[in-house]
C-alpha positions in Angstrom: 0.0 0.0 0.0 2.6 2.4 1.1 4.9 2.1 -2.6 1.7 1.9 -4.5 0.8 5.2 -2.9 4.4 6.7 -3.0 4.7 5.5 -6.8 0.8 6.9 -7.4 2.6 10.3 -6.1 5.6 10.3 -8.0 5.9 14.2 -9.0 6.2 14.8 -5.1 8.3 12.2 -3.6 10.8 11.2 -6.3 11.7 15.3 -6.4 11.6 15.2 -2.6 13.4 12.4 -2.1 16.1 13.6 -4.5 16.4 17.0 -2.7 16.8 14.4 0.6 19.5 13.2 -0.6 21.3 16.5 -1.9 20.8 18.1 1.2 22.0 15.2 2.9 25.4 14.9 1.3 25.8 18.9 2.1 25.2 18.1 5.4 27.8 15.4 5.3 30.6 17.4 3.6 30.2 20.8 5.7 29.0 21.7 9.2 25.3 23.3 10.1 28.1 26.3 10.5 29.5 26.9 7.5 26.1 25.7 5.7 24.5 28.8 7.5 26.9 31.3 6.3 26.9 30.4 2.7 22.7 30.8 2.6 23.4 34.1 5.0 26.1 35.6 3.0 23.7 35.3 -0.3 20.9 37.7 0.5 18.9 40.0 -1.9 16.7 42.9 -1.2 14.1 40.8 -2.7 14.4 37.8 -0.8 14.4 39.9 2.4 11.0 41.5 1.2 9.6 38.3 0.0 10.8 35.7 2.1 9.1 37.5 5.8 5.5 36.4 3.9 6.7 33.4 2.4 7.3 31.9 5.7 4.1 32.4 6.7 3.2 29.1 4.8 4.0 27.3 7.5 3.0 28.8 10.4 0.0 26.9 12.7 -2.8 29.2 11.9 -2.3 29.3 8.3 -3.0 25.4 8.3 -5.9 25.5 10.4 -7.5 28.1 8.4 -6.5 25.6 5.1 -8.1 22.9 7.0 -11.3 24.8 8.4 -11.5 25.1 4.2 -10.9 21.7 3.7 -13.6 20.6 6.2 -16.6 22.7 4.5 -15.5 21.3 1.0 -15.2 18.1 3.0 -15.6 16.3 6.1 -13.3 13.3 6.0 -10.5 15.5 4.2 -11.1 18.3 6.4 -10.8 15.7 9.5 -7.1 14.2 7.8 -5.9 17.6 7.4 -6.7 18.4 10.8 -5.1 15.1 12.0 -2.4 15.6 10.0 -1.6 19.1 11.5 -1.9 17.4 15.5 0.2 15.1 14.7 3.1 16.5 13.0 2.5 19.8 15.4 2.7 17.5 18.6 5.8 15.3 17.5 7.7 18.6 16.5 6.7 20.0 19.3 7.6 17.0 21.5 11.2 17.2 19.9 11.6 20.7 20.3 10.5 21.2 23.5 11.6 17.9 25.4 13.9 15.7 23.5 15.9 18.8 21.9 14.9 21.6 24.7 16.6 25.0 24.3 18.8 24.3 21.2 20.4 27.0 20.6 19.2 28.9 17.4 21.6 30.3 14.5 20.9 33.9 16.4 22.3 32.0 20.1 24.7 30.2 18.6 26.0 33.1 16.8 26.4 35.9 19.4 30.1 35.9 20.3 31.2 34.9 16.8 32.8 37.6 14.7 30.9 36.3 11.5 29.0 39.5 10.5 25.3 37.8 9.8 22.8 39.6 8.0 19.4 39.8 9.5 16.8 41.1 8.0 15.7 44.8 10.5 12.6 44.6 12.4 12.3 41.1 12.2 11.8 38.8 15.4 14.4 36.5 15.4 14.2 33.3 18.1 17.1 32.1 20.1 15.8 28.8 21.3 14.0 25.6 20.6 15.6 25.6 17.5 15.3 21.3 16.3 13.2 20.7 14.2 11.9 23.4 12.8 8.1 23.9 13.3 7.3 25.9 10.4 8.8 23.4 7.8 7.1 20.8 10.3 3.7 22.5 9.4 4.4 23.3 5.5 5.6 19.9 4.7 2.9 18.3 6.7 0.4 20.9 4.8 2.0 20.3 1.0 2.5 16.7 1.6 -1.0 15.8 2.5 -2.7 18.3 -0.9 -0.3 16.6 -3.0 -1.5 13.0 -1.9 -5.5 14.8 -2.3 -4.9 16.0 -5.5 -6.3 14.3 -8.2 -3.9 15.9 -10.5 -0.7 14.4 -9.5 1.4 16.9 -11.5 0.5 19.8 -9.1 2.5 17.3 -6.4 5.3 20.0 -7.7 4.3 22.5 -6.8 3.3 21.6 -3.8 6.8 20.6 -2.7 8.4 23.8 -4.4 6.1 25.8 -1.6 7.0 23.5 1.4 10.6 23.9 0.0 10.8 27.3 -0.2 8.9 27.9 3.3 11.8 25.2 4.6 14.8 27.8 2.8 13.2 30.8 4.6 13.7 29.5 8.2 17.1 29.1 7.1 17.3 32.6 5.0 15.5 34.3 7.7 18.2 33.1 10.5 15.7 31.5 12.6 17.0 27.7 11.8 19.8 26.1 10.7 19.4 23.3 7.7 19.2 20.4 9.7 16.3 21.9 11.4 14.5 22.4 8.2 15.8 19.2 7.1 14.3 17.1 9.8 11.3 19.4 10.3 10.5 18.3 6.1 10.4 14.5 7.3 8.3 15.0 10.3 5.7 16.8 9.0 5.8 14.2 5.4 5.9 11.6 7.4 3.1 12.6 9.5 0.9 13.2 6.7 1.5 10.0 5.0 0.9 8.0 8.0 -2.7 9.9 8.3 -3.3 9.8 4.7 -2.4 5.9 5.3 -5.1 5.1 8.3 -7.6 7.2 7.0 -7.4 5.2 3.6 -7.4 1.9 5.5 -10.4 3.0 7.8 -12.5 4.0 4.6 -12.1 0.5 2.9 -13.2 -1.2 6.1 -16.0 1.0 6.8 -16.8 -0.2 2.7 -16.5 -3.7 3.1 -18.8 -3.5 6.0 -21.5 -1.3 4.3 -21.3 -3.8 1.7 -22.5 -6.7 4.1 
C-alpha cells in the first residue's frame, strides 16, 4: 500500500526524495556552520521582502485556516488535514520542547562569533527551541497531505516547491539552521502520509462492511 501510494505520487516524492539526498550529502561534507553562512552571505533585497511572507506558509494558523477550508468542502479530508496538523505539530513540538529543549538557534549560537550575519531589520528572530523546525514541520505536513488529495498528481510539484521554499526561509531568515529544516521536512511528510495511510485503510473497512 505504502509504494503503490508513493509510486501513485511520483511528481512529489521522487523530487523530494532527490532533494533528501542532496541536502544530505551537504550536510555530510560541511558543518550546520558553514552551511548557514553560505545561505546568510547570499541575501537579496528581494528575498528579504519576499521571504518575511513566504514563511508564513508554515505557520499553525495558516494550516488550520486551510483545514477549516478543507472541512466545508469536505468532512473526512477536512478531519485528515486536521489530524495531519496534531500530529506532525505534537511530535515537533515534543522534539523541540523535550527531547531537543533549548537548542540553541543560529541567532544564540552566533552571538560571540565575529561572522558578521545579516538579519533582516525589524524582524523577530528566536534564540531557542531551534530542532526541528516547526514551520517546515507544518508546511511539509500541509503540502504533503494536498499533493496525496490532488487528483492531479502533476501539481504534487508545486506543492513541494512551496514547502521547499517555506523550509529555505527558516534558514534565510536566521531563525533555523538546515538540519532543522531538514528534519522538520520529514516529520511533517511523514506525518501526513501516515494519516493519509489510516484514513485510507479505515474508509475501505467502513466499505467492506457497508457492503455486508
Amino acid at each position: 500500500m505504502l509504494l503503490h501510494l508513493l509510486r501513485r505520487n511520483r511528481f512529489f516524492f521522487l523530487p523530494y526524495v532527490l532533494a533528501l539526498v542532496a541536502v544530505g550529502i551537504l550536510q555530510f561534507l560541511y558543518t550546520q556552520e558553514q552551511l548557514m553562512q553560505w545561505i546568510n552571505f547570499r541575501n537579496t533585497p528581494l528575498a528579504d521582502l519576499l521571504f518575511p511572507y513566504v514563511t508564513y506558509l508554515g505557520d499553525g494558523v495558516f494550516y488550520v485556516f486551510v483545514c477549516l477550508i478543507l472541512l466545508t468542502y469536505n468532512r473526512r479530508i477536512g478531519l485528515m488535514a486536521f489530524a495531519s496538523f496534531a500530529l506532525s505539530s505534537l511530535t515537533s513540538e515534543f522534539l523541540k520542547k523535550i527531547i531537543f529543549s533549548n537548542s540553541p538557534r543560529p541567532l544564540k549560537f552566533f552571538e560571540h562569533s565575529t561572522y558578521q550575519y545579516h538579519v533582516i531589520e525589524g524582524l523577530e528572530i528566536h534564540s531557542i527551541n531551534s530542532f526541528p523546525s516547526g514551520h517546515t514541520t507544518t508546511a511539509f505536513a500541509m503540502f504533503s497531505l494536498l499533493a496525496l488529495l490532488d487528483s492531479r498528481k502533476e501539481r504534487g510539484l508545486i506543492c513541494l516547491a512551496l514547502a521547499i521554499l517555506t523550509g529555505y526561509s527558516r534558514v534565510y531568515l536566521f531563525q533555523h539552521f538546515v538540519e532543522d529544516a531538514y528534519v522538520g521536512s520529514l516529520v511533517g511528510t511523514i506525518s501526513s502520509v501516515i494519516v493519509y495511510l489510516l484514513m485510507d485503510q479505515w474508509v475501505r473497512k467502513k466499505e467492506k462492511l457497508d457492503a455486508i
